[in-house]
N, C-alpha and C positions, 0 to 999 in steps of 0.2 A: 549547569551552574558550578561544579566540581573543579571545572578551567576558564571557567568566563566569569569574573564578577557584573557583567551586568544586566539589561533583562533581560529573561527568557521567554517564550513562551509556543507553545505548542497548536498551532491553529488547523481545523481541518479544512482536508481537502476539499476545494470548489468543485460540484459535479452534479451537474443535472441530468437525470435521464430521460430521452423523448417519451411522453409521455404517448401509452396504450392501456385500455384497458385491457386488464388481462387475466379479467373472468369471461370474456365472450372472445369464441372464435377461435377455441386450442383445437390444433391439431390432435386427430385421431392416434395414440399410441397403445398397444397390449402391455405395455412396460413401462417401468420407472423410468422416465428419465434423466442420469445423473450427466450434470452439464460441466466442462474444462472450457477454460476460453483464453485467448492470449498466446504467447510464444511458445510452441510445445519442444522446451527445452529438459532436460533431465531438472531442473528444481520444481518443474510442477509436480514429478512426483508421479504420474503417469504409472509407472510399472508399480509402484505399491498401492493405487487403487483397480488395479487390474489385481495386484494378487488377493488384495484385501476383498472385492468381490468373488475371487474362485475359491476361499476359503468356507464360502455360505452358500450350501444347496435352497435358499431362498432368493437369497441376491442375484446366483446365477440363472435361475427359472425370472427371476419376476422385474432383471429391472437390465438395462444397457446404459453405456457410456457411450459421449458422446464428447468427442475432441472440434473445437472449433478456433481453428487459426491458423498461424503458419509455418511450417513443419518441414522438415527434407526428406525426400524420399527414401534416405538410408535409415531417418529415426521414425518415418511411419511403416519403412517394414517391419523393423525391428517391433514395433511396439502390436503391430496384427500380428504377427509371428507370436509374440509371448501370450494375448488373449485367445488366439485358436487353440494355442497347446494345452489352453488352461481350461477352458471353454467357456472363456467369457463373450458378451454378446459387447460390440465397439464395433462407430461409425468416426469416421477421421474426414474431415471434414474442408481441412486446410483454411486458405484465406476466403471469408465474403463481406459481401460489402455490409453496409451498414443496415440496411434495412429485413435482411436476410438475419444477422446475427441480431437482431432484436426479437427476431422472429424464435431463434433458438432462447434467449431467455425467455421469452415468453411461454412456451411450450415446456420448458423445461421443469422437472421437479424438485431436483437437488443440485446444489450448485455446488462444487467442490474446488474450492479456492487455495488448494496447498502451496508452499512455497520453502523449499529449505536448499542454500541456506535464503534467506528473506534479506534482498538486496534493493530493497520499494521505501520509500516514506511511507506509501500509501497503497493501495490497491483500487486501480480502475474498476477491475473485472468484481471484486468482491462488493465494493459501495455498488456497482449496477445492480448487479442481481438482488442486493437488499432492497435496493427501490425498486425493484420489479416485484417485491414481496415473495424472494424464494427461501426454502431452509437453504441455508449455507453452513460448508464446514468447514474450517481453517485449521490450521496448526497454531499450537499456543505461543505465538512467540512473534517480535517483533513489533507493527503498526498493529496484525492481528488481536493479539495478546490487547493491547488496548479497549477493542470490541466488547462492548458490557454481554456481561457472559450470560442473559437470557434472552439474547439477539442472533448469538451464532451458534454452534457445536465447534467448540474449541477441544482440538485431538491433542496429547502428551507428547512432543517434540523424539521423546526416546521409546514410543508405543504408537507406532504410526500405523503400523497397518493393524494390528490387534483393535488399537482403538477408532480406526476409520469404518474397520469389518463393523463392530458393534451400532456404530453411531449411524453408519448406510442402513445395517438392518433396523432398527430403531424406527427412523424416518421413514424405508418403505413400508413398513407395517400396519405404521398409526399417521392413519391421514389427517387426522386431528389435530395431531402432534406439528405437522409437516406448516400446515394454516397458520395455526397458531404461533409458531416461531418467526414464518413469513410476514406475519400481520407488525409483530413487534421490533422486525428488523426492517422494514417500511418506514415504519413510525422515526424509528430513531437516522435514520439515512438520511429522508428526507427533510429532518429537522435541522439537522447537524453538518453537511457536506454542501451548504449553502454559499450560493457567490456574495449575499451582501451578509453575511456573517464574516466568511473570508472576508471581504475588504473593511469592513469595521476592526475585527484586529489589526489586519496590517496597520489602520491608522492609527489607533491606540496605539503602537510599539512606535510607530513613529512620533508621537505627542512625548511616549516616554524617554527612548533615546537621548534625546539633548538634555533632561533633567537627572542623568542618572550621572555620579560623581565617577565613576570610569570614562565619560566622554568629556565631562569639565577637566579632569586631572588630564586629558590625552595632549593638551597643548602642551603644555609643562612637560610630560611623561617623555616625548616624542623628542621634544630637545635633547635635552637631560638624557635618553636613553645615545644619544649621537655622543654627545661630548665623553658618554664614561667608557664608548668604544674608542672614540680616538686617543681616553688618555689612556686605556691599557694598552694601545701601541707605541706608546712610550710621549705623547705632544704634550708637549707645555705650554704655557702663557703665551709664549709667542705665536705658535701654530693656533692656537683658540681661538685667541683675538683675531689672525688673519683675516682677510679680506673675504677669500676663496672661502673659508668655514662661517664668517660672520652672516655673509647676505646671504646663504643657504638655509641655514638654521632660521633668521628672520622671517624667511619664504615659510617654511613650515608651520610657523608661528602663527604668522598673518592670513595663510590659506587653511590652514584650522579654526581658526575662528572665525572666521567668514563662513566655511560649512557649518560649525555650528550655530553663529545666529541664522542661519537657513532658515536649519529645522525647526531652532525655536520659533 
């Protein structure tokens, strides 16, 4: 609103996730499963939850990462090379298909959703795993920052691994805890990340649009803004009136008010 005067409005993302239950039929694991999903580029963040688990002789006994999507071969050595030195326990995963990667969120126990810097409106991979009912942890900033902060583990953008270390140990500890946050980021996903909620705002903004006095003033505006660039090039009366400036400006005139009674 700061450079737009007219309305705004901030509508979430439509997104439904194929529905599974996913208290029956988890795969067997001895470990935590903490889950990445999506482009494994340097903004997920990869190396500082790989060091943020080698810093906790619990994290590293009791829990693995697990990378699922698509990756280069030059960034998944790199990134096995830096959890072997470290001794952390990581499975890389690369690209699968759809029914396979539902299969990892389902299984999965901790989602870890990092992103810096945070280049999304929104987050596919994060709205999933809350409607899969998993803890999620994000960084505090961006679409994330948004996320009511008893739905996610929001980490300190300039305390990323300190506070990712704490937040992983936390979750694997207290499985209670783990439910519990799953249950309430469930709740709110699937309430809110709705296809006919998205389309009821879109048409709301659309009802509002034509009644907002920056679309009524735009006929006027639009002329008027032509005319005060041709007279600071020096035109006068004569060039205004012409022919060539007159039935251009009219055209604007007439095909803005025409899209506005559209909409109205």
């Amino acid at each position: 609103t700061k450079h737009f005067s007219g309305p705004t409005r901030v509508i979430p993302l439509s997104y439904l996730t194929p529905h599974i239950d996913i208290d029956s039929d988890l795969s067997v694991c001895d470990k935590i499963r903490i889950l990445t999903v999506g482009h494994m580029n340097p903004n997920k963040r990869i190396d500082s939850i790989i060091e943020a688990i080698s810093g906790s002789p619990h994290l590293k006994q009791h829990a693995t990462l697990q990378l699922v999507g698509p990756i280069s071969s030059d960034h998944s050595g790199k990134i096995k090379a830096l959890a072997d030195k470290l001794g952390v326990s990581i499975s890389i995963h690369g690209s699968v298909d759809e029914e396979r990667l539902r299969r990892f969120f389902v299984d999965a126990d901790i989602s870890c959703c990092l992103r810096n810097p945070t280049l999304e409106a929104a987050s596919a991979s994060t709205i999933e795993a809350m409607q899969y009912g998993k803890a999620v942890i994000v960084l505090d900033h961006g679409f994330y920052k948004e996320l009511p902060d008893d739905c996610v583990c929001k980490i300190p953008v300039d305390n990323e691994v300190a506070g990712l270390r704490n937040q992983l140990e936390l979750l694997c500890k207290d499985q209670a805890y783990r439910k519990r946050l799953g249950e309430k980021a469930k709740n709110y996903a699937i309430h809110t990340f709705r296809p006919e909620q998205y389309a009821r705002n879109i048409i709301e903004m659309c009802a509002q649009v034509p009644k907002a006095s920056i679309c009524r003033d735009r006929v006027n505006q639009a002329t008027q803004y032509y005319i005060t660039m041709l007279e600071s090039w020096g035109a006068g009366n004569s060039v205004l009136s012409h022919q060539d400036v007159v039935i251009p400006m009219e055209f604007i005139q007439k095909a803005s008010a025409s899209y506005l009674r559209q909409l109205s």
